[in-house]
C-alpha positions as CSV (number, residue, x, y, z in Angstrom):
1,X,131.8,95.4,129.9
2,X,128.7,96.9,131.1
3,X,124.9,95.6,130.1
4,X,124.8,98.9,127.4
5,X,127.6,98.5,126.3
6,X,127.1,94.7,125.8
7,X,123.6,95.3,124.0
8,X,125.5,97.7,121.5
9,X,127.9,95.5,120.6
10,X,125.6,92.8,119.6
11,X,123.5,95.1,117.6
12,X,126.9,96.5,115.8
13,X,127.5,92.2,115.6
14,X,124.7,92.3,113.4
15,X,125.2,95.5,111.3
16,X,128.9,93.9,110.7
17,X,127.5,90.3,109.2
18,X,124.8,91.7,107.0
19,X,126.7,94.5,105.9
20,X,129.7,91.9,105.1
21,X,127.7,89.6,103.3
22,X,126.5,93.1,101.3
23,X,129.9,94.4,101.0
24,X,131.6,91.0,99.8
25,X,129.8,91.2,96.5
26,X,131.6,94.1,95.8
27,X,134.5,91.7,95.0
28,X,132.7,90.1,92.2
29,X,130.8,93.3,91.1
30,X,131.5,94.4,87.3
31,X,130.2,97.5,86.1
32,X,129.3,96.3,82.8
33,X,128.1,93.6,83.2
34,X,125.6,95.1,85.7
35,X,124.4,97.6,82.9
36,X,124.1,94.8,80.6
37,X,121.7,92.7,83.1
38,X,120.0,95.5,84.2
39,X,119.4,96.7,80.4
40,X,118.4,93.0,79.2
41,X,114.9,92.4,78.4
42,X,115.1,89.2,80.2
43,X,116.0,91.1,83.7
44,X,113.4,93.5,83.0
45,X,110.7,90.7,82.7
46,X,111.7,89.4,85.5
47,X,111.4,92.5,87.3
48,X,107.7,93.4,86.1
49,X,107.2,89.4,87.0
50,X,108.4,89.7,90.6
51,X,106.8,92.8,91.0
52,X,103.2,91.8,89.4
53,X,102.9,88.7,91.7
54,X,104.7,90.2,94.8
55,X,101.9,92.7,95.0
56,X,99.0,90.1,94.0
57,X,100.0,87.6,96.5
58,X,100.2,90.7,99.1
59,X,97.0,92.3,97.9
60,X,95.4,88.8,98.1
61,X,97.2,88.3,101.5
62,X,96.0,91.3,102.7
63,X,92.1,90.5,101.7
64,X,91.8,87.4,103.2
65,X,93.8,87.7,106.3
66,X,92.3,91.0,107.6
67,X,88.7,89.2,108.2
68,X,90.4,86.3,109.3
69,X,92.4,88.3,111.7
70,X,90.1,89.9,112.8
71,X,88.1,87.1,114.0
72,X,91.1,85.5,115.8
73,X,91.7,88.8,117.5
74,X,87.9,89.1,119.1
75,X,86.4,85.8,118.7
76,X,86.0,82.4,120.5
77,X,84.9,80.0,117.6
78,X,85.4,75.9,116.9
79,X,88.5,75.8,115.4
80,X,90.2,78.8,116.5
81,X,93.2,77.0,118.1
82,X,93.5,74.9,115.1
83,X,93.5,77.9,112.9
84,X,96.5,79.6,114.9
85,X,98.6,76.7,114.9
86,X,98.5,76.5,111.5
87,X,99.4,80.2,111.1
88,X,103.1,78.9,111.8
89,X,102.9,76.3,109.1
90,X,104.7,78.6,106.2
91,X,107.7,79.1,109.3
92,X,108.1,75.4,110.6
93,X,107.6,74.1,106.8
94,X,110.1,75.4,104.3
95,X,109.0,77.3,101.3
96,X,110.1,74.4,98.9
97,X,108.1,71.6,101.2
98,X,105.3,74.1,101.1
99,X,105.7,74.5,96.7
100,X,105.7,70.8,96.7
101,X,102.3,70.2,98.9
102,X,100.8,72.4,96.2
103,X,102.4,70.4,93.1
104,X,100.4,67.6,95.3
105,X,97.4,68.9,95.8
106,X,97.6,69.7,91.6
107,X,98.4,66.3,90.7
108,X,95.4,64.8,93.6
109,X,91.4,64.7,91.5
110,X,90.3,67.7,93.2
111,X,93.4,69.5,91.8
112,X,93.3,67.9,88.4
113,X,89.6,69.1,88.5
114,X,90.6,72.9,89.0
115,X,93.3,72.6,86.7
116,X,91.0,71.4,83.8
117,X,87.9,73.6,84.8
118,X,88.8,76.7,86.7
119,X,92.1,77.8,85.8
120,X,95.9,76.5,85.1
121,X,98.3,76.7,87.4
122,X,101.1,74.6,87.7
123,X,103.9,76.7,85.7
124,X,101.8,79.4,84.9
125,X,102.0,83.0,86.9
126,X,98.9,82.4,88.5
127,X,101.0,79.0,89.9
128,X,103.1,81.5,91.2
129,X,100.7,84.2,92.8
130,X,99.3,81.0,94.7
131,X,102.6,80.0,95.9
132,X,103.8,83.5,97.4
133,X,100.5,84.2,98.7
134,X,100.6,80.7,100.6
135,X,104.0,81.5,101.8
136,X,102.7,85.1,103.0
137,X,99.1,84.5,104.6
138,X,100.2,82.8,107.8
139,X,102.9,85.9,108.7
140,X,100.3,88.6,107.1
141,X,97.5,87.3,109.4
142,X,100.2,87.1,112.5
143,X,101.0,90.7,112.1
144,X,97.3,91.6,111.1
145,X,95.9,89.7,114.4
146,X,98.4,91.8,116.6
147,X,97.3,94.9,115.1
148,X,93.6,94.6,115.9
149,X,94.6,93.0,119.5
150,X,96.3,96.3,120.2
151,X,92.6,98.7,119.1
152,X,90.7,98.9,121.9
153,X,87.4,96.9,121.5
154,X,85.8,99.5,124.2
155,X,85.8,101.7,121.0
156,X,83.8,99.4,118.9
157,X,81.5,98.8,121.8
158,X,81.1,102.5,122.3
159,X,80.1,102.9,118.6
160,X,78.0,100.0,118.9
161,X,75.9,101.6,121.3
162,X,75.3,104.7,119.6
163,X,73.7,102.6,116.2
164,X,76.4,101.6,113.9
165,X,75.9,97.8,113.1
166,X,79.1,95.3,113.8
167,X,80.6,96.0,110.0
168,X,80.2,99.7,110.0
169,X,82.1,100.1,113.7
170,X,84.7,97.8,111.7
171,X,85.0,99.5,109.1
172,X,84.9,102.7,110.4
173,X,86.6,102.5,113.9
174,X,88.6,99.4,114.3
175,X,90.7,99.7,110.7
176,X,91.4,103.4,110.7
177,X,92.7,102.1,114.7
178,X,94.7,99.3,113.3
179,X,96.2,101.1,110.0
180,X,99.8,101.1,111.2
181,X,99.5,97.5,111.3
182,X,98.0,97.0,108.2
183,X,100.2,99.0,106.4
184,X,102.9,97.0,107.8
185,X,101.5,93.6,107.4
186,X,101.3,94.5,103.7
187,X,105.2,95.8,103.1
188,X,106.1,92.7,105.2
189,X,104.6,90.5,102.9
190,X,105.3,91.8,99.9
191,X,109.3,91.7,101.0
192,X,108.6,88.3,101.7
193,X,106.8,87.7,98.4
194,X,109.3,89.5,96.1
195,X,112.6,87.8,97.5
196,X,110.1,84.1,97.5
197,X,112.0,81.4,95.9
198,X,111.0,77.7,97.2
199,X,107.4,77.2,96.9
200,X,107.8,79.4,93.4
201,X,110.3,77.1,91.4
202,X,108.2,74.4,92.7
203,X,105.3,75.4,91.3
204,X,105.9,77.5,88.8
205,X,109.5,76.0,87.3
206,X,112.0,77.9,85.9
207,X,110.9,79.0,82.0
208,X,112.8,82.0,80.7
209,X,110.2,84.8,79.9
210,X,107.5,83.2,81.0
211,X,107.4,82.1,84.8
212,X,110.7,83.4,85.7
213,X,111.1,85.8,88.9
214,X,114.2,87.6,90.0
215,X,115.0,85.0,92.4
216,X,115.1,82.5,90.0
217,X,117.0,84.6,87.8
218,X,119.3,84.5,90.2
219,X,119.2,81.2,91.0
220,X,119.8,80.5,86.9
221,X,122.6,82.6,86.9
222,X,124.0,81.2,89.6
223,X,123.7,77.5,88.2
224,X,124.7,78.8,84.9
225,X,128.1,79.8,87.3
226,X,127.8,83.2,85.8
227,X,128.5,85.3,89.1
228,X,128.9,88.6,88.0
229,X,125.7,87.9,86.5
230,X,124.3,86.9,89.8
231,X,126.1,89.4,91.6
232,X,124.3,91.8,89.7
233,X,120.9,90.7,90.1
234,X,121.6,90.3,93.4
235,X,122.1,93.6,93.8
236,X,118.6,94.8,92.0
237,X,117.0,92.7,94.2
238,X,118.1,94.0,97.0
239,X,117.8,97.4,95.8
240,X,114.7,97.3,95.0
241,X,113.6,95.7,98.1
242,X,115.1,98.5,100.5
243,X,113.6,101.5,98.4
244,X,110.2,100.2,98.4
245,X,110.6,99.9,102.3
246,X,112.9,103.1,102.8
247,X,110.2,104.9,100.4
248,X,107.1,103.7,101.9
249,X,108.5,104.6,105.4
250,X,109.0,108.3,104.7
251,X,105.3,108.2,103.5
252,X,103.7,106.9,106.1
253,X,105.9,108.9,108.5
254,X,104.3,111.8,106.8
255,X,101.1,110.1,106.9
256,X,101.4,109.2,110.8
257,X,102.6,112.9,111.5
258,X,99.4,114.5,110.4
C-alpha cells in the first residue's frame, strides 16, 4: 500500500468510528419519543440553559484570554512560563477534578467569603458559567496566543511609528490581523462549553429546571435507564453542536471572501 493510500485509509478509519458511534443510535432511536423530548419544557430549559452559559463562559473566555494572549504572544514578563504551563491544566486535569477544586476553593474562607458577599455560586448558573469558562480559558488562550504569533509584529511597529499609541495599533492592526483566530477560539470554546459535563455537575449538581444542562440531561436520562430518552437528547446535542459550527463556517467563509 502506498504512503497516500495509507494516509486515506486512516482518515476513512476515522470517518468509520465516529460515524459508527453516530449511526448505532439509530438502533435505539424512537420517533416519538424524540418529539416528546424535544417538545418537553424540561428539554427546552435545558436547551436555553446550555446555550445561555455556553456563550457566557465563551464570551467571558474570550475577554480575558485575548489580553492575556496577547501578552504571551509578544511579551517577556516574570511568570510567563508559569502562566503557559498552566494553560494545559483544564487537558492534564479532568473536567470533574477541575469541578471539584472549585467546590474546594467554595467551601475554603476566601470562598465562603464570596459566596456570602459577592455572589452565590455553588448550584446556581452562575456556578456553572464559572465552571465552563474554567474548563475553556486555558484552550481559548492556546488558540488565541497562536493567532497573534502568526500577525506580524513588523505591522504594529510600523503603525507605531507613524503615531498610534500601543492600544490603538492593537486594536486597530493586530485584531483585524488575528480575526480568523479569534473567531475560531470562540466556536471552539463554546463547543467545548456546550457539550461540558464534569466540572458542571460538580459545581452546579443536577436540579431539574434549575441548574440542569443538556449534558446532564443526558446524563439523568441515562441513569434514569431511559435510553431512548437519552438517545434523543443525544441527538439535539449533537445537532445543535454541528449547525452552530456548519452555520458559522459558511459566514465567515463569506466574510473571509470579501
Amino acid at each position: 500500500m502506498t504512503f497516500r493510500r495509507t494516509t486515506i485509509v486512516a482518515a476513512l478509519a476515522v470517518l468509520a468510528l465516529y460515524a459508527g458511534l453516530l449511526l448505532s443510535l439509530a438502533w435505539f432511536l424512537d420517533l416519538e419519543t424524540l418529539r416528546s423530548a424535544v417538545r418537553s419544557e424540561r428539554t427546552l430549559f435545558s436547551v436555553r440553559l446550555s446555550l445561555w452559559t455556553a456563550t457566557s463562559a465563551a464570551l467571558l473566555a474570550l475577554l480575558l484570554g485575548t489580553p492575556a494572549a496577547y501578552a504571551l504572544s509578544r511579551y517577556r514578563f516574570p511568570g510567563r512560563e508559569i502562566v503557559n504551563t498552566l494553560l494545559e491544566l483544564p487537558i492534564i486535569v479532568s473536567p470533574a477534578a477541575l469541578g471539584a477544586m472549585l467546590l474546594m476553593f467554595f467551601n475554603h474562607p476566601l470562598g465562603v467569603w464570596i459566596e456570602n458577599h459577592i455572589a452565590r455560586f455553588v448550584f446556581t448558573v452562575a456556578g456553572i458559567v464559572l465552571a465552563q469558562f474554567v474548563t475553556v480559558l486555558g484552550v481559548a488562550v492556546r488558540m488565541l496566543k497562536a493567532a497573534f504569533d502568526e500577525a506580524p509584529v513588523e505591522l504594529e511597529t510600523v503603525a507605531r511609528t507613524l503615531g498610534a499609541t500601543p492600544r490603538y495599533a492593537w486594536r486597530t492592526v493586530t485584531l483585524p490581523l488575528a480575526r480568523r483566530g479569534l473567531i475560531a477560539a470562540f466556536i471552539l470554546a463554546w463547543a467545548k462549553a456546550l457539550g461540558e459535563f464534569g466540572a458542571t455537575i460538580m459545581i452546579g449538581g443536577t436540579m431539574a429546571m434549575r441548574t440542569e444542562t443538556l449534558p446532564v440531561a443526558v446524563y439523568l436520562r441515562l441513569a434514569g435507564a431511559d435510553i431512548e430518552g437519552t438517545v434523543a437528547l443525544i441527538l439535539l446535542l449533537v445537532v445543535i453542536g454541528l449547525a452552530a459550527l456548519f452555520a458559522t463556517r459558511k459566514l465567515l467563509g463569506t466574510a473571509f471572501r470579501a
